[in-house]
C-alpha positions in Angstrom: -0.9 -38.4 -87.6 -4.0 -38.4 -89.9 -1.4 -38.7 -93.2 -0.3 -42.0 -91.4 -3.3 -43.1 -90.4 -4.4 -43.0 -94.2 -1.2 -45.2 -95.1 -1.8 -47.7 -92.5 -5.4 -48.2 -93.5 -5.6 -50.3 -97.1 -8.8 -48.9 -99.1 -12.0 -51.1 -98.0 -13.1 -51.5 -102.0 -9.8 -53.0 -103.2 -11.0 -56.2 -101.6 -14.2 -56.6 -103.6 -12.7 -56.2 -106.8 -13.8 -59.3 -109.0 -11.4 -60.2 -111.8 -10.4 -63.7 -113.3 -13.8 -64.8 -112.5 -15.7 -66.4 -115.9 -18.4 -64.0 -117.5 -22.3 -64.9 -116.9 -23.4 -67.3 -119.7 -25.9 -65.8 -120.1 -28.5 -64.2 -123.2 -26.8 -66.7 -125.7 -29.0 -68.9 -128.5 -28.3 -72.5 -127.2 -29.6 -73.9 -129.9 -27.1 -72.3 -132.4 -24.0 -72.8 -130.1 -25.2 -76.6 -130.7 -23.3 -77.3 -133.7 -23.6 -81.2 -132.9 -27.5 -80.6 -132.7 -28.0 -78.8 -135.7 -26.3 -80.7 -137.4 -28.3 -83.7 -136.8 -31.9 -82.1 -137.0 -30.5 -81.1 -140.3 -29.3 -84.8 -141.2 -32.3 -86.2 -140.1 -35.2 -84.3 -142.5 -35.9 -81.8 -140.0 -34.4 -78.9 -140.9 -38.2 -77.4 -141.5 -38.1 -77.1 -138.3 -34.9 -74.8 -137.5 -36.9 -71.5 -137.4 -39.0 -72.3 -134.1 -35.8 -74.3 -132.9 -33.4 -71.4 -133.2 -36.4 -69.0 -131.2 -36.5 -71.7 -128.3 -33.1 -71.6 -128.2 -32.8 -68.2 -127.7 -35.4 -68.6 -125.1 -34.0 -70.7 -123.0 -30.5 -69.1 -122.9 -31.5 -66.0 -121.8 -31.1 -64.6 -118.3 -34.9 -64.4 -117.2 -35.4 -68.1 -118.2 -32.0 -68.9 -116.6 -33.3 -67.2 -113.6 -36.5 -69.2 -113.3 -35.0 -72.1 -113.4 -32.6 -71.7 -111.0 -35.8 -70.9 -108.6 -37.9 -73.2 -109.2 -34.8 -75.6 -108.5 -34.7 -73.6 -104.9 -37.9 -72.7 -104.3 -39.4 -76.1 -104.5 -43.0 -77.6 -104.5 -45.0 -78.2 -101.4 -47.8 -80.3 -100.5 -51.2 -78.6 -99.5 -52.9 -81.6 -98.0 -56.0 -79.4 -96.7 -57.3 -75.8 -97.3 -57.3 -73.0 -94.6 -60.9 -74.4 -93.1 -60.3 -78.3 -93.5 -61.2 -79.1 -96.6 -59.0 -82.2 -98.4 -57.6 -80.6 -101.4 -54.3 -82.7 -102.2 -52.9 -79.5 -104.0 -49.2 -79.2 -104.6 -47.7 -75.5 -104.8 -45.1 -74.5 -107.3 -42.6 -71.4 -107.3 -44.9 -69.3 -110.4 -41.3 -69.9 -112.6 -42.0 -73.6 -112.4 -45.5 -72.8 -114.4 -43.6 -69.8 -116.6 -41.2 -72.8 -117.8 -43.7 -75.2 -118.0 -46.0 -73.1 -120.1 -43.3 -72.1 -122.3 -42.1 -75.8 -123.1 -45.4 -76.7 -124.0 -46.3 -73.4 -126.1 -43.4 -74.6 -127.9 -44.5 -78.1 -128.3 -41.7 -79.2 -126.4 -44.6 -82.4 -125.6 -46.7 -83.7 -128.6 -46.0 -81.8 -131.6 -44.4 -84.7 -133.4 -48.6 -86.7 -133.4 -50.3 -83.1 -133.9 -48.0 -82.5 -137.1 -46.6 -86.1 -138.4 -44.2 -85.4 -141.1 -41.0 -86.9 -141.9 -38.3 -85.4 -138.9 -41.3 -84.6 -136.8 -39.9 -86.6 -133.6 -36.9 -84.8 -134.6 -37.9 -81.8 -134.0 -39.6 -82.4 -131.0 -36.8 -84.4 -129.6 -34.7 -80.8 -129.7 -37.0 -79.0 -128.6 -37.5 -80.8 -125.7 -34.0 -81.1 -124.9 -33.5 -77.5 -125.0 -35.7 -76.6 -122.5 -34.7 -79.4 -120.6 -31.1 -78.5 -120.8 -31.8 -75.8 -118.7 -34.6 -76.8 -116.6 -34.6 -80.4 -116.4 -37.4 -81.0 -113.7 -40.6 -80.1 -115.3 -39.5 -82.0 -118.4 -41.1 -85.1 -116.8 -44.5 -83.9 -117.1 -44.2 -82.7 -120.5 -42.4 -86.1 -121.7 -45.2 -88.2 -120.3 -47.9 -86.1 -122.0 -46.1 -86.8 -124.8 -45.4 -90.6 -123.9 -49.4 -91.5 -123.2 -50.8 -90.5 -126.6 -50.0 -94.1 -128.5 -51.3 -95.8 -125.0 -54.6 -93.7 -125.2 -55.2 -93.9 -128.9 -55.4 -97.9 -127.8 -59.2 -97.2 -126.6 -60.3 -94.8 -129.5 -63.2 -93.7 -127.3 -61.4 -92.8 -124.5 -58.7 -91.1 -126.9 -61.7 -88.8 -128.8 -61.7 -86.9 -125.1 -58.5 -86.7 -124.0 -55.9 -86.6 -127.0 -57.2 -83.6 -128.1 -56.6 -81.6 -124.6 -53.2 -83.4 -124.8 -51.8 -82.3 -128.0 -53.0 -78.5 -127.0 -50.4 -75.8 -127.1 -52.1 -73.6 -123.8 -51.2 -74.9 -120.1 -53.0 -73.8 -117.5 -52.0 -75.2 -113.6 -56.0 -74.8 -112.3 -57.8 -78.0 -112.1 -61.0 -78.1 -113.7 -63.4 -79.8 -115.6 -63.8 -76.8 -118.6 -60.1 -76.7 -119.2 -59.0 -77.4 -122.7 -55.5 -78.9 -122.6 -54.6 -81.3 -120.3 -50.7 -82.4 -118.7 -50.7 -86.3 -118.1 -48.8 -88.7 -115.3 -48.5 -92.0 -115.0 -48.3 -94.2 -111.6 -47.6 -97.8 -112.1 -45.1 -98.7 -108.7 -45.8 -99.9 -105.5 -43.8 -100.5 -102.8 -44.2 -104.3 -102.5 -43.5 -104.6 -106.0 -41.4 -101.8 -107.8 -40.1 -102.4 -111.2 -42.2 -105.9 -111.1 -45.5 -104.1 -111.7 -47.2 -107.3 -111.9 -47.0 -107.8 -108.3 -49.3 -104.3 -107.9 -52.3 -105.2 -105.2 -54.4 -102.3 -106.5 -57.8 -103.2 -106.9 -60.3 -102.3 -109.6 -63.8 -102.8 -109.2 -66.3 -102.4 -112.3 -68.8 -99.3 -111.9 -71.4 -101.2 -113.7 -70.5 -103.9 -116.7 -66.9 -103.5 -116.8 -64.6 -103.8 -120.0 -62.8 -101.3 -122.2 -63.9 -97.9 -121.6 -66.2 -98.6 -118.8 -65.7 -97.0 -115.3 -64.2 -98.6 -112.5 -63.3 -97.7 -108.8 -59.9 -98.1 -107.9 -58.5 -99.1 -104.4 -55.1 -99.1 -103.7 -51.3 -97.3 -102.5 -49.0 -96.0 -105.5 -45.4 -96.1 -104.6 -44.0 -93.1 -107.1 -46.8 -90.9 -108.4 -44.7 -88.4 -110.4 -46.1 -84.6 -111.1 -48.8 -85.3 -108.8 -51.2 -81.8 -110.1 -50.9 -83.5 -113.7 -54.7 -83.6 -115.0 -54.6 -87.3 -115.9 -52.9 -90.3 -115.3 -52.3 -93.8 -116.7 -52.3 -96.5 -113.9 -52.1 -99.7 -113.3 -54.4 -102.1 -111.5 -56.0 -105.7 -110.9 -59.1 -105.6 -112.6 -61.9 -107.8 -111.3 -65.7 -108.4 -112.2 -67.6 -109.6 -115.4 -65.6 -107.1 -117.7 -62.0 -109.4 -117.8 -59.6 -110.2 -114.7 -56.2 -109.1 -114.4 -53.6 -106.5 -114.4 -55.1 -103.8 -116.5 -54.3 -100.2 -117.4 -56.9 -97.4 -116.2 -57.2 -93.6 -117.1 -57.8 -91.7 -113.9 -58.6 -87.9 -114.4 -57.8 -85.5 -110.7 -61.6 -83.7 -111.8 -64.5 -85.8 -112.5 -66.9 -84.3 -115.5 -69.7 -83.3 -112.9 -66.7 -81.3 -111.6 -66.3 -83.1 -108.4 -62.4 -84.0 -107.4 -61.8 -87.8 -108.0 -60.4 -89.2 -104.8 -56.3 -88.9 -105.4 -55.1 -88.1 -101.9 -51.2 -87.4 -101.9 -50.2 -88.6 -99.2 -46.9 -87.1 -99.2 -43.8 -85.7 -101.5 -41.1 -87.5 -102.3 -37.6 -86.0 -101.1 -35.3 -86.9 -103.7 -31.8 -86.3 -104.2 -32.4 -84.0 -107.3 -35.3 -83.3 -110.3 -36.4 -80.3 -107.2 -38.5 -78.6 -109.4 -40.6 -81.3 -110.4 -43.0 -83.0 -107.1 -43.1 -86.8 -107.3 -45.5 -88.7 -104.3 -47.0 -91.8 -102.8 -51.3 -91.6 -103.7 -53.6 -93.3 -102.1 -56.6 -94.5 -104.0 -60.2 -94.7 -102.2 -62.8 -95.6 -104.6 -61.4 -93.3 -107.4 -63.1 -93.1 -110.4 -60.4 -94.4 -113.5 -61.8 -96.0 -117.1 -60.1 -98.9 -118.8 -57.5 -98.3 -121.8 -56.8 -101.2 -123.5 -57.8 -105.2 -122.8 -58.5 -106.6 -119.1 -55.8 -108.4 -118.3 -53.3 -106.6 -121.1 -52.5 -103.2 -119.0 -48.2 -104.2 -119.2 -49.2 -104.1 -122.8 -51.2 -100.9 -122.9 -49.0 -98.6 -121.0 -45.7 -100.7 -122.4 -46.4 -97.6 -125.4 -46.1 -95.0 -123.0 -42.9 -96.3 -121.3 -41.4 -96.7 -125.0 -41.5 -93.0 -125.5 -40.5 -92.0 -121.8 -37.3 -94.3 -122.4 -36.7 -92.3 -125.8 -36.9 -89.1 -123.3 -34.3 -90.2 -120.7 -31.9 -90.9 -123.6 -33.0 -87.4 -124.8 -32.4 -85.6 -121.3 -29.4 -87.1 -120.6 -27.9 -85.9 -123.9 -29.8 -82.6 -122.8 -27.8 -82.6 -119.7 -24.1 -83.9 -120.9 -24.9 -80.4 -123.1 -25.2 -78.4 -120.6 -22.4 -79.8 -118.7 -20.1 -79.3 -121.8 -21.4 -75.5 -122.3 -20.9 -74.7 -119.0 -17.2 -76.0 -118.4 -15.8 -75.2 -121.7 -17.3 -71.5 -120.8 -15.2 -71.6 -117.8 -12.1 -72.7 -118.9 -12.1 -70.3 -121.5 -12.7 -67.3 -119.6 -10.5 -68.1 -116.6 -6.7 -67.9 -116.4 -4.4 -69.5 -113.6 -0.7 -70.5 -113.4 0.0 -68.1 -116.5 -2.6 -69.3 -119.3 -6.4 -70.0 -119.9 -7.6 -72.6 -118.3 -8.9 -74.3 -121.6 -5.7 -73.9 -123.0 -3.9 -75.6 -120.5 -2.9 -79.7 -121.7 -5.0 -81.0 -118.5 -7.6 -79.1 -118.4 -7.6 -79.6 -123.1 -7.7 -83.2 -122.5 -10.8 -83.4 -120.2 -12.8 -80.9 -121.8 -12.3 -82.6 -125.1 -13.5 -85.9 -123.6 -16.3 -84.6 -122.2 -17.6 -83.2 -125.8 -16.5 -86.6 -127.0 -19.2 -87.8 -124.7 -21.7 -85.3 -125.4 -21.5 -85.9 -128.8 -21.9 -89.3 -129.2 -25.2 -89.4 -126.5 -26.5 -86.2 -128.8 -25.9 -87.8 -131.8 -27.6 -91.0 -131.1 -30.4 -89.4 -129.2 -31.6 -87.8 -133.0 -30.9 -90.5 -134.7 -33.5 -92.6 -132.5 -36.1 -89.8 -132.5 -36.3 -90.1 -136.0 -36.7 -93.5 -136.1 -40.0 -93.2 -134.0 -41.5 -91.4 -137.1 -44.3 -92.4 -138.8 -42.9 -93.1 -141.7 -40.9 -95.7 -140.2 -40.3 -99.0 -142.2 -40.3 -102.2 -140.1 -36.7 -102.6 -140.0 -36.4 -98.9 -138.7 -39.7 -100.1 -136.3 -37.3 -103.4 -135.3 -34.0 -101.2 -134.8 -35.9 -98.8 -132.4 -37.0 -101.5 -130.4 -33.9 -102.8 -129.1 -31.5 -99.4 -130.1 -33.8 -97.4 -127.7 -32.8 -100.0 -124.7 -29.5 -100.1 -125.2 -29.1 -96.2 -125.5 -31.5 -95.5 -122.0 -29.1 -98.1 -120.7 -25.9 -96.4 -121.6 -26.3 -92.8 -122.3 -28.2 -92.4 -118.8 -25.5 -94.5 -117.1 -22.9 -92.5 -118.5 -24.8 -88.9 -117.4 -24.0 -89.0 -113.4 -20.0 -89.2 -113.8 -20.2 -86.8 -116.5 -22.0 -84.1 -114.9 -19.0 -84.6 -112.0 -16.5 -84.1 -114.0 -17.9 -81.2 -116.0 -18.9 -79.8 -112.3 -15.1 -80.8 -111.0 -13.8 -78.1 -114.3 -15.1 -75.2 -112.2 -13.9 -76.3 -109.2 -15.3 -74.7 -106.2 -17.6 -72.9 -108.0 -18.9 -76.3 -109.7 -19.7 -77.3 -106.2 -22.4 -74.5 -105.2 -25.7 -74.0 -105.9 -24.8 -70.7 -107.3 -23.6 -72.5 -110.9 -26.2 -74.9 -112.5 -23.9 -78.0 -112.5 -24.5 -78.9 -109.0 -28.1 -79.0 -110.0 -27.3 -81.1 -112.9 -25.3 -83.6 -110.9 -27.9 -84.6 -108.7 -30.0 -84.5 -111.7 -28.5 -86.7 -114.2 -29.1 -90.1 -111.9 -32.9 -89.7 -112.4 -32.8 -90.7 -115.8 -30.9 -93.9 -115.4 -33.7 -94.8 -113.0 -36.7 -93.9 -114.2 -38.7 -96.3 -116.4 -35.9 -99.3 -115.7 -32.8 -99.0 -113.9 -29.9 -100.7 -115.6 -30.7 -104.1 -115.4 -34.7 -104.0 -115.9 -32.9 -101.8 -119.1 -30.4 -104.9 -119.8 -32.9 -107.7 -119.1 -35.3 -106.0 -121.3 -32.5 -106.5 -124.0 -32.3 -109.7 -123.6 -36.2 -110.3 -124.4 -36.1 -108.3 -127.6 -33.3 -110.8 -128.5 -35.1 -113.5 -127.6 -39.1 -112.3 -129.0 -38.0 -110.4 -131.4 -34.9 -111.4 -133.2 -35.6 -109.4 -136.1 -34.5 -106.3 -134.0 -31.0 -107.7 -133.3 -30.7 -108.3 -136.9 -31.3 -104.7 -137.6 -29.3 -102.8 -135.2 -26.4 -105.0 -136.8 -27.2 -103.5 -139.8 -27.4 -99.9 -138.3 -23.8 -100.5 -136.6 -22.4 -102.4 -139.7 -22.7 -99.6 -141.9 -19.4 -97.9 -141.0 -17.5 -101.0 -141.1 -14.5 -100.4 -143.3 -13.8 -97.4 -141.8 -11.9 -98.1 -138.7 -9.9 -101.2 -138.2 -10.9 -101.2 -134.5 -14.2 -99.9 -134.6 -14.5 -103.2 -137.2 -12.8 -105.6 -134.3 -15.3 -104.3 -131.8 -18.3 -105.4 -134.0 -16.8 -108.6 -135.0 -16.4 -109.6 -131.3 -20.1 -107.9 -130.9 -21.4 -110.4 -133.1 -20.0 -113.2 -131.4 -20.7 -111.9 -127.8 -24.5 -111.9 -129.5 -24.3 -115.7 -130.7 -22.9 -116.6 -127.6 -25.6 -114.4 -124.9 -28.4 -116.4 -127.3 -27.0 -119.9 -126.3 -26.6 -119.5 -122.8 -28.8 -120.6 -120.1 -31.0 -117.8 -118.8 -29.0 -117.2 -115.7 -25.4 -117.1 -117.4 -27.5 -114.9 -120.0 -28.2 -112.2 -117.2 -25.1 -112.4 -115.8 -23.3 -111.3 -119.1 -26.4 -108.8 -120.1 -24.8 -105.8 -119.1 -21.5 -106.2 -120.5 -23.2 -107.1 -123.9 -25.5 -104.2 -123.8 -22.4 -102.1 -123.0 -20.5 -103.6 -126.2 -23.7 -102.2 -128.1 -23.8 -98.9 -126.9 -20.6 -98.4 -127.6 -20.6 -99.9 -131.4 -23.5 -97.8 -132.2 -22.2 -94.7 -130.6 -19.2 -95.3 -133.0 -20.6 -96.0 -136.0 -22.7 -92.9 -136.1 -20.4 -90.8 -135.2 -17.8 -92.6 -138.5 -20.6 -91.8 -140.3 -21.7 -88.5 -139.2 -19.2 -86.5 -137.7 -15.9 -85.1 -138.3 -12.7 -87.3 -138.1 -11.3 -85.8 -135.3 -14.1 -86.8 -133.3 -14.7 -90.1 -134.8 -10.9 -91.4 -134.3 -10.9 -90.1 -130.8 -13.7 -91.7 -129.0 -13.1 -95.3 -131.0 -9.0 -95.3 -129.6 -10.6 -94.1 -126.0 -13.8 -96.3 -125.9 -12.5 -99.2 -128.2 -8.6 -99.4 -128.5 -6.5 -101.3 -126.4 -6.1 -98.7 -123.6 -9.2 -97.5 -123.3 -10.3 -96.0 -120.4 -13.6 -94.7 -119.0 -11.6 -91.7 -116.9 -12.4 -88.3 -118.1 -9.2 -86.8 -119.7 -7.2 -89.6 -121.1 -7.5 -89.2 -124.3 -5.0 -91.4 -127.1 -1.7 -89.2 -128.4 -2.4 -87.6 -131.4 -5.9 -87.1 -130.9 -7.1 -83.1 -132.2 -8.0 -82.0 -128.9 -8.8 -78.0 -130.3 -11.0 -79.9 -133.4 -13.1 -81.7 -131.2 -13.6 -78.7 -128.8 -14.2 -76.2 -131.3 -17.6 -77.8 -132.1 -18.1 -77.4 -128.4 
């Protein structure tokens, strides 16, 4: 009977073995697995700057960084309104691996080395250092863009900028507020909810302290919509500036601890539940008599801050192409080490086809992310200056539009798996939207296009020359900008309402011919031929996976 028994009753461990599952990615450098990115930080007069890159990469691939980000993704931030005994504080609480990343990302100058160290590739190299720890953890990137967005915007009110830049380009981060610290992390508010995107409908008062005028003290009265990283030491905001000193929307520098040491009124008055950034609190603020000091003219604060939104455009571009990466790494690792119906999953034709799209994608967004961070160098001429202006629009527009179906499809590669928290692509799917929202959704983005056409014709003129120099190459890719051109010459003759109405499509058509041209120029052929027949041919399609016959499917993914 007990012999029996033994054969009737299977072996209770043969169920938990674990086999055709993929490997943990885990303890690899990211940034030398990114042959697309190294190559362009090397194209782009940045290789100086490979050393501290290839140790960040490193960093952020390994298992204990991996780890804190997928906590501070779970364990998310919460609002301390009041302490213990009733005291207002207004303190948000982070998971410690939020402050572990943070701190890391800006040891690494992940936010302003590019102004402490101006050199030729400098943005360059901040640009992938930022998107490697955003890659990974993209939630406390916002912080760390927007110190690095508000330097030029500061350095507008030189006296105001002889405090506060210095704490800003520091390399130390501590979470405490206080008045002795020596580094500072900087927010911006502009939103309200009557208002939105159209800022210049904001009802937030500000009332001179004594004279008024740049750099004097004002009190500040008012409800902000979207107050992102609330426990930021500084903000830039917006308000209606009344009194002797100038009238009008102006731009204000309000600091969460006065210099006596006091806290400045900021109450939070709650957090924001969003569909995704977790690790990163945004909030409504009310304003009570808070102590802020003009930066910039009365009257000129769209003006002022318009230099801080510049940069924070550059860095949705930049995250997007940071997540698109991530998405790539992560499927391709799956399909490689998982096998069903007899073969790899990489190495069967579906499976090829939309992986190799999906690099196509990442590619391109990487490839044009660099090439606009080094534009923002110093050593910029004015046609590079005119280029950046619109070729930064076009790209938020496009690159962070592009990010949410991406990240699907990368997540749909690991099926099931894709769909839980347990894999970071569920994260990054409810990530990538942020981006196309944040500082202009598409047709602020596409409007804004317009305006630079319009004002500034000189940077219309330049981005045709950027585009134009791979025509020759590809009789398609030469098509597209031919029909570019006249889809340009017609936008500028319509009436403004016709002109909005065909914005989008237009800004689409330059996305796409800049996208192209760079990569002609810049990457192998394989890649090049394949995105121009799938984005530009005749039968193009915008569906993951259907890629043109002919198209090298195992080149394109081998730089992947």
């Amino acid at each position: 009977m007990t012999q029996s028994a033994t054969h009737i009753h299977p072996q209770p461990h043969l169920t938990h073995e674990v086999f055709n599952q993929s490997a943990p990615r885990l303890d690899v450098n990211e940034y030398e697995l990114d042959v697309v990115l190294t190559e362009a930080v090397a194209r782009h007069d940045a290789a100086w700057g490979d050393a501290e890159l290839r140790e960040i990469g490193a960093l952020v691939g390994s298992e204990s960084f991996k780890h804190d980000a997928h906590l501070a993704n779970t364990i998310t931030p919460v609002l301390r309104t009041f302490d213990r005994w009733g005291h207002r504080i207004d303190e948000v609480e982070y998971h410690p691996a939020y402050h572990r990343i943070i701190s890391e990302s800006i040891a690494h100058g992940a936010h302003t080395r590019c102004w402490s160290d101006p050199q030729p590739g400098s943005h360059v190299v901040r640009a992938a250092a930022f998107m490697l720890f955003g890659q990974i953890e993209p939630g406390h990137a916002c912080p760390v863009s927007m110190t690095h967005a508000v330097i030029p915007s500061l350095e507008l009110q030189p006296d105001v900028a002889a405090n506060w830049v210095p704490k800003a380009l520091s390399r130390s981060y501590s979470p405490e507020l206080n008045a002795t610290k020596e580094s500072a992390i900087f927010g911006m508010s502009m939103t309200e909810k009557q208002g939105g995107s159209d800022v210049r409908a904001n009802t937030t008062v500000a009332v001179p302290a004594g004279t008024g005028g740049p750099g004097a003290e004002y009190l500040l009265t008012g409800h902000k919509w979207f107050c992102s990283a609330p426990m930021s030491d500084a903000f830039l905001v917006l308000a209606q500036a009344h009194g002797a000193g100038g009238e009008g929307l102006s731009c204000f520098l309000l600091p969460r601890i006065l210099p006596d040491g006091t806290r400045n009124v900021f109450r939070i008055q709650r957090l924001k539940d969003k569909l995704g950034n977790k690790s990163n609190a945004s909030s409504e603020i009310e304003l009570d008599g808070t102590v802020a000091v003009m930066v910039g003219e009365p009257g000129r604060g769209v003006r002022t801050i318009i230099e801080m939104v510049a940069q924070t455009r550059l860095d949705c571009v930049l995250g997007s192409a940071a997540g698109m990466r991530q998405a790539v790494a992560e499927a391709v690792w799956h399909a490689r080490h998982r096998a069903a119906f007899g073969a790899t999953l990489a190495d069967q034709p579906a499976m090829t086809a939309v992986l190799a799209d999906l690099a196509l994608e990442s590619e391109a967004a990487t490839t044009t992310a660099i090439r606009l961070a080094r534009a923002h160098d110093e050593d910029a001429d004015p046609q590079e200056r005119a280029f950046r202006r619109v070729a930064t629009a076009v790209a938020k527009y496009w690159i962070c539009k592009r990010g949410p179906h991406h990240a699907y499809e990368a997540l749909e590669c690991l099926g099931g798996n894709g769909y839980t928290e347990d894999f970071p692509l569920a994260m990054r799917y409810r990530e990538q939207p942020v981006m196309a929202v944040w500082e202009g959704s598409g047709n602020v983005i596409a409007l804004d296009v317009l305006r630079a056409m319009t004002r500034e014709p000189e940077s219309v003129a330049a981005f045709d020359a950027e585009v134009s120099l791979a025509r020759g190459a590809d009789r398609t890719l030469d098509t597209h900008l031919d029909r570019l051109r006249e889809q340009l010459g017609e936008l500028s003759r319509l009436a403004p309402a016709d002109a909005q109405r065909r914005a989008r499509s237009t800004v689409e058509s330059m996305a796409l011919a800049l996208e192209a041209s760079l990569l002609v120029r810049h990457s192998p052929s394989a890649v090049a031929d394949a995105f121009i027949a799938s984005r530009l041919g005749p039968d193009r399609s915008f569906e993951y996976g259907a890629l043109p016959d002919g198209a090298d499917l195992a080149a394109i993914l081998e730089r992947h």
